[in-house]
C-alpha positions in Angstrom: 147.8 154.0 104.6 143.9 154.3 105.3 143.4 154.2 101.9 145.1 150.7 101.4 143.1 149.1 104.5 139.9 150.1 103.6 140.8 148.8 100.3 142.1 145.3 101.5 139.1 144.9 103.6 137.1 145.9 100.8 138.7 142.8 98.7 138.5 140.9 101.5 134.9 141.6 101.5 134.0 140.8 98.2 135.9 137.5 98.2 134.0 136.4 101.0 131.0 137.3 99.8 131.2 135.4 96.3 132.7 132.5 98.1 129.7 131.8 100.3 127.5 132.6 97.4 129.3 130.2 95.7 129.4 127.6 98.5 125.8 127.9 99.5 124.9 127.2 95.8 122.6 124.5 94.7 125.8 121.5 93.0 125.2 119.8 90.1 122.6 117.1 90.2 124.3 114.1 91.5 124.9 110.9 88.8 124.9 108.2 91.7 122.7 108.0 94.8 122.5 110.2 97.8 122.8 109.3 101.0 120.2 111.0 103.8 121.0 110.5 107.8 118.5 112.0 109.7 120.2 110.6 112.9 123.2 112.9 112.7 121.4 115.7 110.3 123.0 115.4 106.9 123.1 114.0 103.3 125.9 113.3 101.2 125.4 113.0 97.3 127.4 110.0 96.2 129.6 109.3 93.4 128.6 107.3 90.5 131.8 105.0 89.9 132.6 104.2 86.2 131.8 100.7 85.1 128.8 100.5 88.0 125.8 97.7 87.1 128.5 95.6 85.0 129.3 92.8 88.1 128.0 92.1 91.4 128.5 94.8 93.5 128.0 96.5 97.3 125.7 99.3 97.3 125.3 100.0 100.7 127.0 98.6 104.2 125.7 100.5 107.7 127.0 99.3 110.9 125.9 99.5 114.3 128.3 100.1 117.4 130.5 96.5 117.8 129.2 94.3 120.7 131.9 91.5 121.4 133.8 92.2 118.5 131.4 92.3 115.9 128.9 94.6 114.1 125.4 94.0 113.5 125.0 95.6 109.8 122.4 95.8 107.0 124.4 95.2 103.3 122.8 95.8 100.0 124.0 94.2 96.9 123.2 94.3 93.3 124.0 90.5 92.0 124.3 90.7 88.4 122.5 87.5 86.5 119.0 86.5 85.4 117.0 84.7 87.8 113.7 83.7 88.6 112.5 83.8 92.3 112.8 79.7 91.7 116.1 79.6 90.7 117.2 82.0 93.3 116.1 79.9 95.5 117.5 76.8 94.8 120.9 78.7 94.0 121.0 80.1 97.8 119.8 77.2 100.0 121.9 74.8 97.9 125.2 77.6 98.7 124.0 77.9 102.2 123.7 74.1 102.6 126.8 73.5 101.1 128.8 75.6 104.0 126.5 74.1 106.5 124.6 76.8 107.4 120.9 76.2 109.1 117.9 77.6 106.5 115.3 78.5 109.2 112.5 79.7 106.5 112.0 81.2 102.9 109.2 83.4 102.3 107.9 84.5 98.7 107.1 87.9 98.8 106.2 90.5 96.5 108.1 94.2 97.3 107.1 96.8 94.6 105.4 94.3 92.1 108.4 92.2 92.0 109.2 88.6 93.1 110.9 88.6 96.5 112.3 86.2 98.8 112.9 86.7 102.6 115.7 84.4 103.8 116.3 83.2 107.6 119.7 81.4 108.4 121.9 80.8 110.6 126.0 79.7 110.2 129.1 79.9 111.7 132.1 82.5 110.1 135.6 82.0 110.9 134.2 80.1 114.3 131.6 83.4 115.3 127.6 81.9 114.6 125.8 84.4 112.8 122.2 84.7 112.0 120.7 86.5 109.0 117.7 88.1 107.6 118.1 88.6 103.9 116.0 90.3 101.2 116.5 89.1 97.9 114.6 90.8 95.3 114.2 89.9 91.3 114.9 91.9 88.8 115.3 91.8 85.1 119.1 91.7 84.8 120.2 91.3 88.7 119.1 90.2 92.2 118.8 93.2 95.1 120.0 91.6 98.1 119.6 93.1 101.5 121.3 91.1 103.8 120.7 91.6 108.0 123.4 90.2 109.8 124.1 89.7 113.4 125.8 87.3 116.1 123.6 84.6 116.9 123.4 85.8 120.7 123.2 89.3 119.1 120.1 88.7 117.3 117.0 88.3 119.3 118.4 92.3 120.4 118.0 93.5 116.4 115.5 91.2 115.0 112.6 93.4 115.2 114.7 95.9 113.9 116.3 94.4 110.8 112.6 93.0 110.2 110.9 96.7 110.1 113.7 98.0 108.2 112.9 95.1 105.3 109.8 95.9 105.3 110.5 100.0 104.3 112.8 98.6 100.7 110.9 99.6 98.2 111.9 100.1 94.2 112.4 103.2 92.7 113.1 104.6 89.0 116.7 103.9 88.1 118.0 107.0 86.9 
């Protein structure tokens, strides 16, 4: 009978041992983008969806805590088409005119070498006036759009924030 429990716990032993030498190893290198919070302390590498880069698509949508019923959040979209910073332009204040929304300012920026444009406007969703701050960057094949949203009475509180955080996008390789 000793023999058998010293052999189970032996077996025991081993299995837990190559399973956390198993677990603690470094994964595969991750085809999509990986996701870092230093807030909470982790990072999460993400999936790289078949078909990705083909259409318009989100990349990204953070959310802060909902205030009245709604959630300031920072999106990030890759819109698929060739534009110049010109025709981006016109193409946005004419689709933001045509839902009556108020254009407050556009500013031509450069971000990384590339043609930028920094959007301010304000409009009303299903009855709820928003206000936005969007980044729209050119790129050969598609548009990076970073778009700040918040309640109009919302947004004098996040401003500064949505601002700095524009200010950090940067481009990187494409892998």
């Amino acid at each position: 009978m000793a023999g058998t429990t010293w052999r189970t716990g032996l077996g025991w032993g081993l299995g837990l041992l190559i399973l956390s030498i198993a677990w603690g190893a470094e994964p595969d290198k991750p085809a999509g983008a990986t996701y870092t919070d230093n807030d909470y302390g982790f990072s999460l590498a993400l999936p790289k969806f078949e078909g990705r880069g083909q259409q318009t698509e989100l990349l990204m949508s953070y959310h802060a805590a909902a205030v009245d019923g709604f959630s300031s959040n920072l999106n990030i979209q890759a819109q698929k088409g060739k534009f110049t910073r010109d025709q981006y332009r016109a193409l946005s204040e004419g689709q933001m005119k045509q839902v009556g929304f108020t254009i407050h300012s556009t500013e031509e920026l450069q971000v990384s070498s590339a043609d930028a444009l920094l959007l301010d406007y304000e409009g009303k969703l299903q009855e709820t006036p928003l206000h936005w701050l969007a980044l729209a960057v050119i790129r050969d094949d598609h548009v990076l759009l970073v778009s700040c949203t918040a309640m109009e009475s919302q947004f004098p509180m996040v401003k500064e924030q949505f601002l700095n955080s524009l200010k950090t996008f940067k481009l990187t390789p494409a892998r």
